[in-house]
N, C-alpha and C positions, 0 to 999 in steps of 0.2 A: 582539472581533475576532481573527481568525485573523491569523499573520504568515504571510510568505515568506523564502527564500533561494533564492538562483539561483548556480548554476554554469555558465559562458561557458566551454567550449573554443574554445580559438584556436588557430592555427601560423601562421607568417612572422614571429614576434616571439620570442625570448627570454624567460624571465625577468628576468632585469636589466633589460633594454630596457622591457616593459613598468612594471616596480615603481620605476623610476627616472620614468617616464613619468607616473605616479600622482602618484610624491612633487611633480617637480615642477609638478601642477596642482593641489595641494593636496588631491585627494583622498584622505580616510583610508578604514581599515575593508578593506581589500580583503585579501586572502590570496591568491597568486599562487604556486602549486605545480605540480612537473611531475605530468601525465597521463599513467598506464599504456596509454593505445588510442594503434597505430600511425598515425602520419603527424599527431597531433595535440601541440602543443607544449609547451601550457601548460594550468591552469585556474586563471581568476579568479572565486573565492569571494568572493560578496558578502553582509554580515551580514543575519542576521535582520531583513526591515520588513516593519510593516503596510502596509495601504493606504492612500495619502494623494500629494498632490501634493508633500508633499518627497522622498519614497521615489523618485518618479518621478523628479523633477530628478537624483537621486543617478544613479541606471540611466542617462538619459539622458547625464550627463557620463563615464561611466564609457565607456560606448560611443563617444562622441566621441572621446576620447583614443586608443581601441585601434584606431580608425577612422583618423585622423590617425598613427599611427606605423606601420601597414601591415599589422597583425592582417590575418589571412583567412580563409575558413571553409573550409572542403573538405567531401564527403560522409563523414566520419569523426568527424565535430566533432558532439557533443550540446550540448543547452542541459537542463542537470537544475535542475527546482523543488523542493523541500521546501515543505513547509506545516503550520505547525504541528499539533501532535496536541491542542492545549489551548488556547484562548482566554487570552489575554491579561487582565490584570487591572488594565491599563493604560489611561487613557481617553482620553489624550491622545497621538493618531498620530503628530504631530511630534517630541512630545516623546521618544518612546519609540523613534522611528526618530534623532537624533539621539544617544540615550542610548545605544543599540544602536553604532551606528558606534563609536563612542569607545571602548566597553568593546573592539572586537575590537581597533583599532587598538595601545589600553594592552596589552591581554592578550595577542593572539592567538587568542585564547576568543570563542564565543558565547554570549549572554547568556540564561540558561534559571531554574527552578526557582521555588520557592513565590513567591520576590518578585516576579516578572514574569508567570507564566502559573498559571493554576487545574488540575481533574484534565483527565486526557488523557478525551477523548469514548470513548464505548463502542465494543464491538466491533462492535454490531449499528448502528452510525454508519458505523463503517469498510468493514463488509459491503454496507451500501447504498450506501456512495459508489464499491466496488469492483467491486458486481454493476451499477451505472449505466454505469458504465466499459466493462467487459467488454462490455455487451448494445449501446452504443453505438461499438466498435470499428473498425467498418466508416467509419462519420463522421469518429471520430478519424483514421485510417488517411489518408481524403482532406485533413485539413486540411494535411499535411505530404507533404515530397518522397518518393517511393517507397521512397529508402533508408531511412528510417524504419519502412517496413513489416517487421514478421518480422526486425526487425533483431536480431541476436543479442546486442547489448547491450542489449535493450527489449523482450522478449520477451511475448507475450501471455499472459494469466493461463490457470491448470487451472479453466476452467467447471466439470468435475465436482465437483472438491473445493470450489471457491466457494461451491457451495448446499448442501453438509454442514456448514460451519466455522460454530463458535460463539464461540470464542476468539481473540485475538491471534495465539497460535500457528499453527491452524487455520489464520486466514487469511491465515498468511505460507507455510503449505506448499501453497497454492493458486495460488502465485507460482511462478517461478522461480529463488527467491533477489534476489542485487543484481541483478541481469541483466534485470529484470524491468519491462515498462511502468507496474507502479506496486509500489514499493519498501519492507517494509518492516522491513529488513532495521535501520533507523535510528528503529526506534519507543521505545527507552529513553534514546537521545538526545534525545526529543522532537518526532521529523518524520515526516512519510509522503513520500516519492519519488516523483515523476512523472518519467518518462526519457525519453517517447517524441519531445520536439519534437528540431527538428534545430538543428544551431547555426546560431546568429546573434549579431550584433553591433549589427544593428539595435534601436534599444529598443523603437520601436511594435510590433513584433512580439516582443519577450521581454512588455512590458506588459500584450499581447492574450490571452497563452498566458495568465500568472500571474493575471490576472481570469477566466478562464474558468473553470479550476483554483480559484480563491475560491468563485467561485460554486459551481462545483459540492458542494463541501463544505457550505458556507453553505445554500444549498436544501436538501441532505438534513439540517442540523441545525435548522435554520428551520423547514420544510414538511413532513418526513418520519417525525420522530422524535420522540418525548413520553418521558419520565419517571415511572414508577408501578408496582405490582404490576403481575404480569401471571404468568396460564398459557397454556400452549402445548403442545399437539401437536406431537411430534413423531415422522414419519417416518422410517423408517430407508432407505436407498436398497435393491434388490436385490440389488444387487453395487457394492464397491467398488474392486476390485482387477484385475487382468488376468487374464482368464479361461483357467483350468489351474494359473495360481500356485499355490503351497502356502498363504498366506494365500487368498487369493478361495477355496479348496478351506474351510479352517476355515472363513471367513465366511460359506458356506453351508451348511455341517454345525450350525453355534450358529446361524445364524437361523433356526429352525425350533420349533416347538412343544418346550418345555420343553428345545431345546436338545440338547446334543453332550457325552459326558463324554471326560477325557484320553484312557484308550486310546482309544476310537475316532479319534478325532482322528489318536493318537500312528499306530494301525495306516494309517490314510488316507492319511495323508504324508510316511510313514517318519522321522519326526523325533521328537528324546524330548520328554518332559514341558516340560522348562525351553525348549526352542525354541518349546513351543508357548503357554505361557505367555509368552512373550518377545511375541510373535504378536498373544495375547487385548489385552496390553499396547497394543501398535500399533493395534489395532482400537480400541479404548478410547480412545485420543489421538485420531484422526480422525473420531470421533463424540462420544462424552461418554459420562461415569459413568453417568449413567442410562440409556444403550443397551446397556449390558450387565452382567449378574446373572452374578454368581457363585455355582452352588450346589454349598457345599460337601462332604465327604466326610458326615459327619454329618446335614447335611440330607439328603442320599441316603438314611439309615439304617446307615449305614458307621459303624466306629468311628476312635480315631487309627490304629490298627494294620493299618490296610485297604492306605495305601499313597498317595500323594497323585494318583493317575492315576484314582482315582474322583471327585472333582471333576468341576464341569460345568460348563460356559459357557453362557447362552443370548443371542443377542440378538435384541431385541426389536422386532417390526414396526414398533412403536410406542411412546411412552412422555409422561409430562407432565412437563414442566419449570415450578417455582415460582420466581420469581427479581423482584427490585426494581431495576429500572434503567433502562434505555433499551430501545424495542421502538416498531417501525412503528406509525404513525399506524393507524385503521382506516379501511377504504375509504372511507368516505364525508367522509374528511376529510384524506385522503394526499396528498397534494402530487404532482404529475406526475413521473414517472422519468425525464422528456425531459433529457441532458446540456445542452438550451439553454434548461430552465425557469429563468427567473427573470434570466435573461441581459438587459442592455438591449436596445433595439433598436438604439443604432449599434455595440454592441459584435457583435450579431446579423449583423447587415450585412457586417460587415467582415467577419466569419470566412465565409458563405455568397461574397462577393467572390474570397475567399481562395481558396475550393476551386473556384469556376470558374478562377480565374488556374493551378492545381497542373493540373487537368483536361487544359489544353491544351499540356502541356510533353511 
């Protein structure tokens, strides 16, 4: 099982007000920190929980309390989910959402690492629960108030870069950084970042968001993704740069049959060797190792004393990747990309309810 954490912006309360507010209902585990976004006062960090009905009761009282001492939400207030990157190695959800609470309470800390959670799921996990995302944005967009739309704290993913990324990396530069409708700016802490819902204090509706966000993760690791050898084709795009850049200039001088040596390059773009090797560099990170051959002074038939601007870059239309890991089901056994496959039906209901009630505001 995947965990959660949620973060509640609020205003009309204080810190103190709130955390005094907490203590005395007994509830533990919260973290009540001020929030850098204007006209928002506070945020209540809540520990890491699975799914289960104590997790909920906990949300629900938490809510209660901020509700009863006069919390308020405004258009500036987010509600951000994390969700784990690694399944839990814990079987017992009660148990592990009470263990949880306690350790942040004692600590301050969140509870992570080989005793509580297994390896972080693969990249090509995280590309398919991010390219589901993206191609379903328009749905998302409707679930929530307008402000949430193209809000500049939640920004929509780079579609472009999304379907090159092979890597964690890759597909954190496919984002926008933290600013971004799904975040993963907090992957070696253990969590992926969903930012788009709006705040609230309501719990049915932080409950609704964070099972939908379950699911979707859970579908694409359930229904989507298998474990095994595998090769692969792969494509290189035409262009990946802005057309007339000095890069998008190289990357279409080395995509080309056997490729582009440094002068030319160096004469193309007015820039020396080490720029343009800086370049090949960049090119190489937003695709992979095996998109681009280096051939060197020697391979050319050059000796060392040739000069290092004989070197050649090519990259490749194409190329195969061998690798052991995670990789899409095959068609005939892929699980639906729909963001509301595998959703119940009154969790279904609710959210379609939801976006006729947004519809007529």
């Amino acid at each position: 099982m995947f965990t959660f954490g949620i973060e509640i912006e609020t205003s009309g309360q204080n810190i103190t007000e709130i955390k005094n507010a907490l203590r005395h209902n007994e509830i533990n585990g919260c973290i009540v920190k001020p929030d850098g976004t204007p006209s928002v006062d506070c945020e209540i960090v809540l520990p890491p929980l699975p799914v289960c009905d104590f997790s909920f009761d906990y949300i629900k009282k938490v809510c209660r309390v901020l509700e009863s001492i006069g919390c308020r939400i405004n258009r500036q207030c987010g509600l951000h989910v994390h969700i784990s990157n690694a399944q839990s190695l814990r079987t017992n959800a009660t148990d592990l959402a009470s263990r949880s609470i306690q350790y942040t309470q004692r600590t301050g800390r969140f509870i992570g690492g080989s005793e509580f959670f297994g390896d972080p799921i693969d990249a090509i996990a995280v590309k398919d629960i991010m390219v589901r995302y993206a191609n379903a944005q328009p749905i998302i967009n409707s679930m929530f108030p307008s402000s949430r739309t193209s809000n500049r704290y939640c920004n929509v993913m780079r579609t472009n870069r999304l379907e090159t990324a092979r890597t964690i990396e890759q597909l954190r530069d496919a984002t926008t950084g933290k600013f971004s409708v799904i975040n993963l700016n907090h992957w070696r802490n253990g969590t992926i970042e969903f930012r788009q819902a709006s705040g609230t204090i309501d719990a049915t509706k932080i409950i609704n968001w964070v099972m939908f966000l379950i699911n979707l993760v859970e579908h694409t690791i359930n229904n989507r993704i298998e474990i095994g050898q595998s090769s692969e084709t792969i494509l290189t795009p035409d262009q990946l740069f802005r057309s007339g850049s000095r890069i998008g200039l190289i990357y279409s001088m080395c995509r080309s049959n056997g490729g582009c040596d440094v002068h030319d390059l160096m004469n193309a773009t007015g820039t020396t060797a080490i720029n343009i090797r800086a370049r090949v560099s960049e090119i190489r990170a937003r695709l992979s190792d095996g998109a681009v051959v280096t051939h060197t002074m020697q391979a050319n038939g050059n000796s060392y004393g040739d000069g290092q601007h004989l070197a050649r870059y090519e990259i490749l239309s194409e190329y195969q990747t061998q690798s052991t890991g995670a990789r899409l089901l095959p068609d005939n056994r892929l699980g639906l990309a729909s963001v509301w496959s595998g959703l119940s039906d009154e969790l279904f209901e609710w959210w379609q309810n939801r976006i006729v009630e947004l519809s007529r505001l």
